[in-house]
C-alpha positions in Angstrom: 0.0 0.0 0.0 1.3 3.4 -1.0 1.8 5.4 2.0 2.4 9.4 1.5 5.4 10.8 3.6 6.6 14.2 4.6 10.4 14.5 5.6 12.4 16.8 7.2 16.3 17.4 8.2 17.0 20.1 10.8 17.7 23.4 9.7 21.8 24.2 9.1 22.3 27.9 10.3 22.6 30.9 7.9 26.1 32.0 9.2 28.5 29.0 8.2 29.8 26.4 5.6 28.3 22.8 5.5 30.7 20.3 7.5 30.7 16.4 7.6 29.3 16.5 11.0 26.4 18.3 9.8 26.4 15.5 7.2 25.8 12.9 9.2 21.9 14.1 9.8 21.7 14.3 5.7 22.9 11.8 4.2 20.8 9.4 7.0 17.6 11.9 6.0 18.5 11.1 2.2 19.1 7.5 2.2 15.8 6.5 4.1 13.9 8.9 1.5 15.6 7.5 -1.7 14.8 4.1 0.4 11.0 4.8 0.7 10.8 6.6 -3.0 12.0 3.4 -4.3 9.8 1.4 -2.4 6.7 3.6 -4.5 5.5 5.9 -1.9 5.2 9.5 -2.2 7.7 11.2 -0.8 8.4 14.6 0.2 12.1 16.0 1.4 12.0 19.4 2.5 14.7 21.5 4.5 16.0 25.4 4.7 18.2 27.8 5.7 18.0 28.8 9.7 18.6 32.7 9.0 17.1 34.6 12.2 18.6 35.8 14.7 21.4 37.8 16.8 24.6 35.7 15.2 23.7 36.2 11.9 23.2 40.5 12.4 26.4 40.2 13.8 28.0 38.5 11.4 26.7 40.6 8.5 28.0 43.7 10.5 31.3 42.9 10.6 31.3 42.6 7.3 29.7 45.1 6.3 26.7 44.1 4.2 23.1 43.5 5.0 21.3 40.4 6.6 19.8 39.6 3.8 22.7 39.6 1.9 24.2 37.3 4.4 21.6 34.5 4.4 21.5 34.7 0.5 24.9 33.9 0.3 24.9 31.2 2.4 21.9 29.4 1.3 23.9 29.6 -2.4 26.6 27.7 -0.7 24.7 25.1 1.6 22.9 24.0 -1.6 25.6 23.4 -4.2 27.5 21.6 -1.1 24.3 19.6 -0.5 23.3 19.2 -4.9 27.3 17.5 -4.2 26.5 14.9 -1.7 23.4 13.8 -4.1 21.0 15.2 -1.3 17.6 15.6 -3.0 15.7 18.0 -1.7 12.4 18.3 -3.1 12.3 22.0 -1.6 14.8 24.0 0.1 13.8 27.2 1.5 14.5 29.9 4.1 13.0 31.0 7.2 13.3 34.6 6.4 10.9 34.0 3.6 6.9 35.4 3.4 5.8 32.1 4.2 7.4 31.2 7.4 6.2 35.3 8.6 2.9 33.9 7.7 3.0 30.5 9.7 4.9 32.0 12.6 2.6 34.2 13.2 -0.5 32.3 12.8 1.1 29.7 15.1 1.5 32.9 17.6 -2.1 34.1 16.9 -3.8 30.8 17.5 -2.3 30.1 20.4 -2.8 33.5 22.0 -5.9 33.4 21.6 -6.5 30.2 23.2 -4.6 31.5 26.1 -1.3 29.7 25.4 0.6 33.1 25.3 1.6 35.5 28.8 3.8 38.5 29.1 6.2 38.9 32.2 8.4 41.1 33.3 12.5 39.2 32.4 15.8 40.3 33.8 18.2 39.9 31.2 21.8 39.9 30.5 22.8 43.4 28.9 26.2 43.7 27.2 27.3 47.1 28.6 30.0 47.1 25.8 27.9 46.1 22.8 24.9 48.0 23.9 22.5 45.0 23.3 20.3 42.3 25.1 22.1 38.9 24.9 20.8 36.0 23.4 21.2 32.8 25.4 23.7 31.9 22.7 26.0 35.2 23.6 26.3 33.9 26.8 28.5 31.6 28.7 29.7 30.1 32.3 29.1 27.4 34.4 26.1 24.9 33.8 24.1 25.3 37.3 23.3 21.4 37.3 26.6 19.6 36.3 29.2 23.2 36.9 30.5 22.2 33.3 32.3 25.2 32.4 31.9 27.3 29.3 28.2 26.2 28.6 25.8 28.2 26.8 22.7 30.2 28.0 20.1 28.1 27.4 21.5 24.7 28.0 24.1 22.4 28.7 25.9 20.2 26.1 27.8 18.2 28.6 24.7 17.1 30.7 21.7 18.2 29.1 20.2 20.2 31.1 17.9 23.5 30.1 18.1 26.5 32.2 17.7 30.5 32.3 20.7 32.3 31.4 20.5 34.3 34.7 21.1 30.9 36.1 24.6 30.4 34.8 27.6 31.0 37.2 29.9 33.3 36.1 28.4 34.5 33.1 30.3 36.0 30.4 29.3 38.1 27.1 30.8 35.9 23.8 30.4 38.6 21.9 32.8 41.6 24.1 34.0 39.1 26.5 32.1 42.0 29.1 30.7 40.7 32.3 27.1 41.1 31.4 24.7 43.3 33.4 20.8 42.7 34.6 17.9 44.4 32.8 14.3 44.5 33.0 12.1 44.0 29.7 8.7 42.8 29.0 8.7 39.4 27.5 6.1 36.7 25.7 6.2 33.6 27.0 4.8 30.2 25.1 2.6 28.3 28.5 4.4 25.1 27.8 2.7 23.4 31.3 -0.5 23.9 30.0 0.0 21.0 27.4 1.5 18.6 29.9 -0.7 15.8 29.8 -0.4 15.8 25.7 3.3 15.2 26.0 3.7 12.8 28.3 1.1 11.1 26.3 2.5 11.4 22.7 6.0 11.3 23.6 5.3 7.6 24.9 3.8 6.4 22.0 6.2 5.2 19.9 6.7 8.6 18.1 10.7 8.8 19.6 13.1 6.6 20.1 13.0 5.1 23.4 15.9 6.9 24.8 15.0 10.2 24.0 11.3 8.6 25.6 13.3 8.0 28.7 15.2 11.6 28.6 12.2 13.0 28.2 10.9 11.4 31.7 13.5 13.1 33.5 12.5 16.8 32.0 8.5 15.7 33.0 9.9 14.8 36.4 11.5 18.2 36.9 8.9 20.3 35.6 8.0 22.1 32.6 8.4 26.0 32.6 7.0 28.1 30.1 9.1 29.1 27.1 10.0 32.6 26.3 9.8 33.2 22.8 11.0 36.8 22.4 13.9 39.0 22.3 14.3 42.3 22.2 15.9 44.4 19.6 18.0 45.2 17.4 17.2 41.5 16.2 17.6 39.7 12.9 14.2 38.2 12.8 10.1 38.5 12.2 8.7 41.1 15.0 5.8 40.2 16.9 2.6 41.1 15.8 1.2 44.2 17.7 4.9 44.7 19.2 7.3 47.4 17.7 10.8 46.4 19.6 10.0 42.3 20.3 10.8 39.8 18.0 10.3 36.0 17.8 12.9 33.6 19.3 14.3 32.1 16.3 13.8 28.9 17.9 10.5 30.1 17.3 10.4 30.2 14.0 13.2 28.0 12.7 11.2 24.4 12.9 8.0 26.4 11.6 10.9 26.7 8.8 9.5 22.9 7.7 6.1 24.2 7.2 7.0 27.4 5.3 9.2 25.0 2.9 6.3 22.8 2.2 4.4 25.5 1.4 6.5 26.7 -0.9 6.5 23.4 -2.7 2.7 23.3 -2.7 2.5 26.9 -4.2 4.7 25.7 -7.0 3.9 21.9 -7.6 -0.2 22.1 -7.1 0.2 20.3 -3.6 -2.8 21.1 -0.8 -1.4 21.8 2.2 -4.2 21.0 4.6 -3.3 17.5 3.3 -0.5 16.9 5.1 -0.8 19.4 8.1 -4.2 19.4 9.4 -4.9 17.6 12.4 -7.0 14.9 10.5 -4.0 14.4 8.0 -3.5 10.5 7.1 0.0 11.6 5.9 3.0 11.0 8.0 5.2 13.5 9.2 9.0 12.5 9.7 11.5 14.7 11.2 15.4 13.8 11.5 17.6 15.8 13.7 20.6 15.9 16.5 20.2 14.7 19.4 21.1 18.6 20.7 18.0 19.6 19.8 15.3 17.1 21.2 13.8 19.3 23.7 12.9 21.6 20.7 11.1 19.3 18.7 9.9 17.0 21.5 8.6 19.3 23.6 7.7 22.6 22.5 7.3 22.2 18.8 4.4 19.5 18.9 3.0 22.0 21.5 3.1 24.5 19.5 1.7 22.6 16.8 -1.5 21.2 19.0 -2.0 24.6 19.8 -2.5 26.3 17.1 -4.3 23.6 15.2 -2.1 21.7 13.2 -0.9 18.0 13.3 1.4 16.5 15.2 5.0 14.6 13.7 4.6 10.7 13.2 8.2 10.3 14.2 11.0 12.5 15.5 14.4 10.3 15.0 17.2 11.6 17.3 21.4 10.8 15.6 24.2 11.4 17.9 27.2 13.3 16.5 30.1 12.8 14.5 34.1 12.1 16.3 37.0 11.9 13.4 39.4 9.4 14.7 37.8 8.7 17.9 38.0 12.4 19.5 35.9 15.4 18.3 36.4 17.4 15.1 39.4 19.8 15.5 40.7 22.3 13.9 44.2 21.5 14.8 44.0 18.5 14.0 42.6 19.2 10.5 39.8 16.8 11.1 37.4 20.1 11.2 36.4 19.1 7.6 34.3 21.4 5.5 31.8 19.3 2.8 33.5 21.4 -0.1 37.1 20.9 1.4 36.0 16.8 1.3 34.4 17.0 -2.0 37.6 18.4 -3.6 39.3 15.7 -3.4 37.1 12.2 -2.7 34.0 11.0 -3.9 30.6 11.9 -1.4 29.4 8.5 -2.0 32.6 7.0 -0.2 31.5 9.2 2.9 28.0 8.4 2.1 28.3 4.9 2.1 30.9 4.7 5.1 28.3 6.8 7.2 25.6 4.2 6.2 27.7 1.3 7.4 28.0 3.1 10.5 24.6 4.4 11.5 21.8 2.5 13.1 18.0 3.7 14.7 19.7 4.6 18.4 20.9 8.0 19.4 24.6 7.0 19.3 27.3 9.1 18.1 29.7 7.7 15.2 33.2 7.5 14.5 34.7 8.4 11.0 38.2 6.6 11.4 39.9 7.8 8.5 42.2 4.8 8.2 39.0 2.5 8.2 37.2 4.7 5.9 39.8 3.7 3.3 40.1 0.6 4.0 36.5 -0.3 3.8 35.5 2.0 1.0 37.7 -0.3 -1.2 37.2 -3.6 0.1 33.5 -2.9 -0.5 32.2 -1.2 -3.0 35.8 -1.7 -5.3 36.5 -5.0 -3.9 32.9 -6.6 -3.8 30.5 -4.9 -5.5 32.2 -3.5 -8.9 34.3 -6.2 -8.9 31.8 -8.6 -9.5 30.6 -6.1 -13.0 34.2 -5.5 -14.1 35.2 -9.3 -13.7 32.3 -10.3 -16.0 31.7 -7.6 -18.5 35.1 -8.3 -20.7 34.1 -11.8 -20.9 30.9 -11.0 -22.5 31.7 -8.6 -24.4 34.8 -10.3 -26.1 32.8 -13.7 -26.3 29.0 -13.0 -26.6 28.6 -9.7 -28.2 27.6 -7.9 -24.7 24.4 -10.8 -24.3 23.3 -12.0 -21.2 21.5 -15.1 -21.0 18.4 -16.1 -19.9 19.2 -18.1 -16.6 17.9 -19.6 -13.4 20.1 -20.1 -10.6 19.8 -20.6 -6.2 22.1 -17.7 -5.5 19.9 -14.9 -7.6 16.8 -16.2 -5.7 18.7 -16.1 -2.2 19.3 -12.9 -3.3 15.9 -11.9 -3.8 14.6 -13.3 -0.9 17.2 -11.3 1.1 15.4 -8.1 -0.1 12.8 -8.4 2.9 15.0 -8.2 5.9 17.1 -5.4 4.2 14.0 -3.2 3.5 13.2 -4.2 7.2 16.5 -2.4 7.8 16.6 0.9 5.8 12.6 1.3 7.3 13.7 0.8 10.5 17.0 3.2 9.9 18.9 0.5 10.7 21.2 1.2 7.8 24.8 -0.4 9.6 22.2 -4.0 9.2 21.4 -3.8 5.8 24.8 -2.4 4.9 26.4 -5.8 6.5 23.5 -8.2 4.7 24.2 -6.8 1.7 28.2 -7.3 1.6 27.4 -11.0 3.2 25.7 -11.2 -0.4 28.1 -9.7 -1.7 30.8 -12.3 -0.6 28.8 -15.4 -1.8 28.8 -13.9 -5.0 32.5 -13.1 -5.0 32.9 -17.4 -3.5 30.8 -18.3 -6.5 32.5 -16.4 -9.0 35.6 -17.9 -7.9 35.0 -21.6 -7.9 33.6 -21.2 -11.0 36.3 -19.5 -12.7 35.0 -18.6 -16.3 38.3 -16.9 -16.9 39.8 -20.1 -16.9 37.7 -21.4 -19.6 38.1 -18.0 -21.4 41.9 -18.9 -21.6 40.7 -21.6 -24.1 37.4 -21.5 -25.3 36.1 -17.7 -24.9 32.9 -18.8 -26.4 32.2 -21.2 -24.2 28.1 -21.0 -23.5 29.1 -21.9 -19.4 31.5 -18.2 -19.8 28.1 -16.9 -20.5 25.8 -18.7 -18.0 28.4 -17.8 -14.7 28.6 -14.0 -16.0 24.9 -13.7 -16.6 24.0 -14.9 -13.1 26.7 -13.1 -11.3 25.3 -9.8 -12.8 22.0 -10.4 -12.3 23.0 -10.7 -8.5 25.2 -7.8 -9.4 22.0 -6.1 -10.0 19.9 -7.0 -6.9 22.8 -5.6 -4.7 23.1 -2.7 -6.8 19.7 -1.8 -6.5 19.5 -2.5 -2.3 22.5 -0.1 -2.0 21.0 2.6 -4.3 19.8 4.6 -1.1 22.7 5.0 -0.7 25.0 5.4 -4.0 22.6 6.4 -6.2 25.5 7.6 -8.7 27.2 4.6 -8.4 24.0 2.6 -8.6 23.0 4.8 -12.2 26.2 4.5 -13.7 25.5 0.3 -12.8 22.2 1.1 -14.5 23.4 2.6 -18.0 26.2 -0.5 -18.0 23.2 -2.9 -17.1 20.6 -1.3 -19.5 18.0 -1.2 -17.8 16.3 2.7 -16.6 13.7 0.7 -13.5 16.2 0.4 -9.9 12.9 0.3 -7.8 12.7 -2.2 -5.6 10.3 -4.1 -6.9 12.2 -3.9 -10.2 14.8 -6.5 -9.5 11.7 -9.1 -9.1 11.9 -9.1 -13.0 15.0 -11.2 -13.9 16.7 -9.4 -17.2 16.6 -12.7 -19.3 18.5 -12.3 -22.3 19.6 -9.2 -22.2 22.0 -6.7 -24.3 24.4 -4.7 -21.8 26.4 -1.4 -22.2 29.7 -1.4 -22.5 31.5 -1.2 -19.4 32.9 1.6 -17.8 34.8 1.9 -14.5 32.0 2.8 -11.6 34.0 4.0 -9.4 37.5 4.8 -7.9 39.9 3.2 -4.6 40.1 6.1 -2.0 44.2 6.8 -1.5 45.6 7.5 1.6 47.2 10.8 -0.3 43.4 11.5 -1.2 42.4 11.7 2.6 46.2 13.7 3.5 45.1 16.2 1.3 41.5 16.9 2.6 43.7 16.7 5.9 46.0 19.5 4.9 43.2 21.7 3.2 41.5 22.1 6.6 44.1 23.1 8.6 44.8 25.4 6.3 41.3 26.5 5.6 40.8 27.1 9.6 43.9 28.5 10.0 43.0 31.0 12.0 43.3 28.1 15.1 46.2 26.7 14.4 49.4 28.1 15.4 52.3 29.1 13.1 55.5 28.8 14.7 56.4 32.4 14.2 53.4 34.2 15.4 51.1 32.5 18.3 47.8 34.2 18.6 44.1 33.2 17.9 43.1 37.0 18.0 42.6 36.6 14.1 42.7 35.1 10.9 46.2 34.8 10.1 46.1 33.3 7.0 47.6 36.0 5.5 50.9 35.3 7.0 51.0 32.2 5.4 51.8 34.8 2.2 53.9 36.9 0.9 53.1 40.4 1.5 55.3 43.8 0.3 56.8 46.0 2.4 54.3 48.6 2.4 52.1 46.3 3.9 54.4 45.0 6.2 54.8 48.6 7.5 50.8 49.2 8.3 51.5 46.5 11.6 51.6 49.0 14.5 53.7 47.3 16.6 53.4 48.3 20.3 55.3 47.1 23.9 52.6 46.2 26.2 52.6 44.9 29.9 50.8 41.9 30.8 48.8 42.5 33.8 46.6 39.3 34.1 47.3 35.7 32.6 44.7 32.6 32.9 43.7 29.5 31.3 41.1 29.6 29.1 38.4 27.0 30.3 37.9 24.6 27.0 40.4 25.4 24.8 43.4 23.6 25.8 46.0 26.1 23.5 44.8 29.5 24.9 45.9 32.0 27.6 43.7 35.0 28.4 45.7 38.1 28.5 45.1 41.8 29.9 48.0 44.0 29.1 48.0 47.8 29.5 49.2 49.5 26.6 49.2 52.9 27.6 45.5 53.6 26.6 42.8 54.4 28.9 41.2 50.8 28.7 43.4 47.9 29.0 43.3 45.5 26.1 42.3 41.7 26.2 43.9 39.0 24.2 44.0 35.5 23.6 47.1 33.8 22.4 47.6 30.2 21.6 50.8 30.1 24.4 49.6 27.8 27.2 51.4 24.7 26.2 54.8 27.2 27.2 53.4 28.4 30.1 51.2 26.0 32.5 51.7 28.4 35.2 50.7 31.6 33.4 50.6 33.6 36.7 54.7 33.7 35.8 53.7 36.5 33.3 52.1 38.9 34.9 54.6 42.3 34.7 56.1 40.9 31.9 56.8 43.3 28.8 55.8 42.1 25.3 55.2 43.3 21.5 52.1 43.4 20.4 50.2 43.9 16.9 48.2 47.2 18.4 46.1 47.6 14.7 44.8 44.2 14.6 40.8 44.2 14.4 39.1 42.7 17.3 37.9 39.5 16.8 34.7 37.7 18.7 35.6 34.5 19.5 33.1 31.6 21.8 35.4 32.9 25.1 35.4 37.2 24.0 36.9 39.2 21.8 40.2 39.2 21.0 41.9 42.7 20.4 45.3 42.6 19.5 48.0 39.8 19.0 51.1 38.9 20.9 54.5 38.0 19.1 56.5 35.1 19.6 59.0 32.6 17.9 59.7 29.1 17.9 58.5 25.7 17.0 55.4 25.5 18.7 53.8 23.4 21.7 56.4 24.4 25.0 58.9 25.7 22.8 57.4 28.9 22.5 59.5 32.3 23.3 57.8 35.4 23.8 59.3 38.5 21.9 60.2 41.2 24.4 61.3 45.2 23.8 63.9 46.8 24.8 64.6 46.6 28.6 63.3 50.1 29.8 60.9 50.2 27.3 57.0 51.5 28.3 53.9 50.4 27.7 52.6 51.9 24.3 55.7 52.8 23.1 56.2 51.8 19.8 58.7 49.4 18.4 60.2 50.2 15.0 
C-alpha cells in the first residue's frame, strides 16, 4: 500500500559552511527517503536555511553588508554543497521568507488566543559594551546542574540540562568578553505546562526513540516551565505582531521553517497543504535531527503545533554526533572538515556509504576513522561490489557480443529473498544491518564467481556458452545488490544502470530477472580512496581554519592569520603597528586547551584583552604577569566563543612548549612603539 510521507532534516544555520558533522543528519535523511521513493510511496524532502537571529546581524555587521545579503549567500553555498553529496531535496527554502512570517505568526495568533501566550516582566543579560540584550547563545559560564564550564545560555551540552541564562555561574558576554549586566524587559512567554498531559502522552507512543522517551521522563519529572519566545531588539528576525521592539525567538520560527518549505513546494507543484498538516492528515510527518535539539522538537514544537491547530510529527528520529578518529572534530588537527574541502578531493558516495555502514535507529554518536574509511571503502564497494561487474563484462563482451543469457540459478533467488530483511532495515534506519547483509551477499557472490572460474575457460574456449551462464548470473546478483544499496550510492547505482541497460532500480524492479539481455559497455563505476586522497583533505582544513592553528612564528588566535601564510610587500608589512605592552593578568582559558587570556595595558585608557595560543609554554601563566611584550596594536578585534580578541602577541619558535615570547627593549613602556 502506497503510503504518503513528509520529511524533514534540521535546519543548518545561515552563518556557516556545511561540515561532515552536519552530514551525518543528511545523508541518514536522504538514504531512508531514496529508500521509501524506491519502495513507490510518495515522498516529500523538504529543508531550509535557519537565517534569524542575533549571530547572523552580527555576522553581516562585521562585514559590512546586509542580513539579507548574508543568508543569500549562504543558502547559495549550503545547496551546491548539499546538490554535491546527491542530497535531494524536493524543496529547500529559508526562514526569512513570506511564508514562514505567515505560519509564525498564525502559530502565535492561534495560540494567543486560546490562552497559550503571557507577558512577564525578564531580567536579562545586557552587554554594557555592545549595547544590546544577549541572546542565550552570547552567553556563557558554568552549567548550574553539572558546573561544566563554558556552557551556553540556554543549555548544557555536557549534561543536558535546560536553564535560564540568569542561572549560569559566572556568566560571560561571547560577543565583548564584558561581564554582562541585569535588565528589566517585558517578554512573551509560550505556556508550555499547559500542554502537559499531551506530551507525556504522545512522547510515549512510539513517536521517539526510546531513549529520547526515557530523557524526556527526566524533563517531565522536573517540571515544565513556560518558554520565552521573544527577544528584544536590534534582532535579525520576524517582529511580533502588535509589538514594535520584540521579535520571535528564532527557535520560534526556525522548525516552523519545515512548514514554510512545504508551502512553498505546494505553491509551486499544485500540492494542498491542509493535506499533510491538518490535524485529520493521514500523511506522516518525519522529522530527522541531532540529538542537541530534542527538547525543541519534543517538547515545544508539537505543543506549539497542537495549539495552534495543526498535526502532530509521526516520528522524530534523534542521531548522535560525529568524532573523526575517535576524538571530536578539530581544527588542529585538521579533522574540522568542511563538505567542499572533502568533496575536492574524494567522492561523497565514499562518505555516504561509510556513514551508512556506520549508523543505526539509536541515538549513538559515530566514528569516521579515516584509516578505516579507506580501507573499507575499497574492500566494498571496489573490492565486492564492482568487482563482481568488471570481472564479467570483458568476458561477455569479447565472447557473446555484450548478451546475457536467460538463466535460473539458487544464488539470484537467495538474493531476492534477502530483499525483505534489508528493506526491514533501511525502514527501521537500521542502515549499519542492511549495509552488512548486503556485503554478506556480496561475498557469496564473489565465493561463487571464484569456484567457478569462467576466466579459466576464457583462456581456451572464450565462447564457451558456461563463460556466459556464470557471467549472466553473477550480474543479475550484481543487480539486486546494486539496487539494495541505491539509497545510498545512487550515482554509483545509475552508472551500474546505464552498464546494465536497464532505466527501472525500484525495488520491486529486481523481481523481474533481465533474461537475455543486451548490456552497455563497461565503464569503470568507481575509484579506490588513496591514503594521499584523505592527507590532502587533511592539509586543506588546517589550512582553511587557520586562524586556530598556530604558526610557529606568530602565536595568537586573535585573528585570521592566514595572511601570514603569504607573501606580503613591504608597504604592507609597514601598516603593523607594533606596540610594547605589559601583561597585567594571565589565565587559562576553560575549554580550549592552546589559549591563555591576557590583559595587558598599553598605555591607553582601557586595557586590552587578548588571547594567544601560548599555554602549552606556560602551565603556570601567573609567571607573566609584569612581563613586557610586542604586540600587533592595529589588529581588528575579533569575537571569539570565550570574548573578543583585540590585539595579537608575538613570539617565535616551534610550537607546543617551545614557544618564546618577543620582548622590547629593557626600559621600554607600555605603548611605546617598536620600529
Amino acid at each position: 500500500m502506497s503510503r504518503r510521507i513528509l520529511v524533514t532534516s534540521a535546519l543548518p544555520y545561515a552563518n556557516g559552511s556545511i561540515h561532515l558533522g552536519h552530514l551525518v543528519e543528511y545523508i541518514q535523511t536522504d538514504i531512508w527517503v531514496r529508500f521509501q521513493r524506491a519502495q513507490g510511496h510518495e515522498v516529500y524532502y523538504v529543508c531550509a536555511d535557519d537565517a534569524h537571529g542575533t549571530a547572523i546581524m552580527l555576522k553581516a555587521e562585521d562585514r559590512g553588508i546586509t542580513p539579507e545579503a548574508l543568508i543569500a549567500e549562504v543558502s547559495a553555498e549550503h545547496q551546491r554543497d548539499f546538490a554535491d553529496f546527491h542530497i535531494a531535496f524536493d524543496q529547500y527554502h529559508s526562514t526569512h521568507s513570506p511564508e514562514n512570517r505567515h505560519y509564525a505568526e498564525l502559530i502565535y495568533q492561534r495560540n494567543r488566543d486560546r490562552g497559550h501566550i503571557e507577558t512577564a516582566l525578564v531580567r536579562q543579560f545586557f552587554d554594557p559594551e555592545r549595547r544590546l540584550f544577549l541572546a542565550d547563545r552570547f552567553i556563557k559560564g558554568e552549567c548550574p546542574t553539572c558546573h561544566a564550564k563554558d556552557q551556553y545560555g540556554d543549555s548544557c551540552e555536557h549534561c543536558g540540562a535546560t536553564y535560564s541564562p540568569t542561572d549560569l555561574i559566572e556568566p560571560y558576554s561571547t560577543i565583548s568578553g564584558a561581564v554582562p549586566v541585569l535588565r528589566d524587559s517585558d517578554h512573551y512567554f509560550f505556556r508550555l505546562p499547559d500542554f502537559r498531559a499531551l506530551l507525556e502522552t504522545w512522547t510515549r507512543s512510539g513517536h521517539l526513540q526510546q531513549e529520547v522517551s526515557n530523557k524526556l521522563d527526566e524533563w517531565f519529572e522536573a517540571g515544565l516551565n513556560p518558554w520565552d519566545i521573544s527577544r528584544d531588539a536590534p534582532y535579525f528576525g520576524f517582529a511580533i505582531p502588535e509589538t514594535t521592539d520584540k521579535y520571535f525567538y528564532v527557535w520560534l520560527d526556525a522548525p516552523i521553517g519545515y512548514m514554510a518549505s512545504f508551502d512553498a513546494l505546494c505553491q509551486r507543484t499544485g500540492l494542498n497543504f491542509s493535506d499533510w498538516w491538518s490535524p485529520q492528515s493521514r500523511c506522516e510527518l518525519y522529522h530527522f535531527i541531532g540529538k542537541d535539539i530534542v527538547y525543541f522538537h519534543a517538547l515545544f514544537w508539537p505543543a506549539m503545533l497542537h495549539g495552534a491547530d495543526f498535526r502532530l510529527p509521526t516520528g522524530v528520529f534523534a542521531h548522535g554526533f560525529l568524532t573523526v578518529d575517535g576524538v571530536k572534530m578539530s581544527k588542529s588537527r585538521g579533522t574540522f572538515i568542511k563538505a567542499r574541502t572533502y568533496l575536492d578531493h574524494l567522492d561523497p558516495e565514499a562518505l555516504r556509504y561509510y556513514f551508512a555502514a556506520k549508523l543505526s535507529d539509536r541515538v549513538e554518536d559515530i566514528d569516521l576513522n579515516l584509516k578505516d574509511f579507506i580501507a573499507r571503502v575499497n574492500s566494498d564497494l571496489v573490492g565486492k561490489i564492482v568487482n563482481i561487474a568488471s570481472r564479467c563484462a570483458g568476458f561477455l563482451l569479447k565472447g557473446f557480443n555484450n548478451q546475457m543469457k536467460a538463466v535460473q540459478h539458487p544464488l539470484i533467488k537467495a538474493l531476492i529473498d534477502a530483499g525483505t530483511a534489508i528493506a526491514d532495515s533501511f525502514e527501521e534506519r537500521q542502515f549499519s544491518r542492511a549495509i552488512r547483509d548486503i556485503m554478506a551477499l556480496a561475498d557469496r557472490v564473489n565465493q561463487w564467481l571464484d569456484q567457478e572460474k569462467p576466466w579459466s575457460l576464457a583462456k581456451t574456449d572464450p565462447n564457451n556458452p558456461h563463460i556466459q551462464e556464470v557471467c549472466s548470473i553473477s550480474l543479475e546478483c550484481f543487480r539486486q545488490l546494486i539496487t539494495y544499496l541505491a539509497p545510498v550510492v545512487p550515482q554509483l547505482a545509475r552508472a551500474s544502470a546505464d552498464f546494465l541497460n536497464i532505466q527501472d532500480l525500484s525495488w520491486d524492479a529486481r523481481l523481474t530477472p533481465l533474461g537475455d539481455h543486451k548490456l552497455n559497455p563497461f565503464k569503470p563505476l568507481f575509484q579506490r580512496i588513496e591514503q594521499k586522497q584523505v592527507d590532502a583533505i587533511i592539509d586543506a582544513s588546517r589550512d582553511n581554519l587557520i586562524a586556530t592553528a598556530e604558526p610557529a612564528a606568530v602565536q595568537s588566535n586573535a585573528a585570521p592569520v592566514d595572511t601570514i601564510q603569504n607573501q606580503i610587500d613591504i608597504d604592507t608589512f609597514r601598516k603593523l603597528d607594533l606596540r610594547v605592552a605589559t601583561i597585567t593578568t594571565a589565565e587559562k582559558v576553560q575549554g580550549a586547551d592552546k589559549l591563555l587570556r591576557l590583559i595587558v595595558d598599553l598605555g591607553e585608557d582601557t586595557p586590552r584583552q587578548i588571547f594567544a595560543g601560548i599555554r602549552q609554554a606556560y602551565e603556570n601563566p601567573e609567571v607573566l604577569v609584569g612581563t613586557s611584550v610586542v604586540v600587533v596594536a592595529n589588529l581588528a578585534p575579533r569575537t571569539m566563543s570565550f570574548g573578543v580578541s583585540e590585539g595579537m602577541i608575538l613570539a617565535a619558535g616551534p610550537g607546543g612548549k617551545d614557544i618564546f615570547l618577543i620582548h622590547p627593549d629593557v626600559g621600554a613602556k607600555p605603548g611605546m612603539k617598536v620600529q
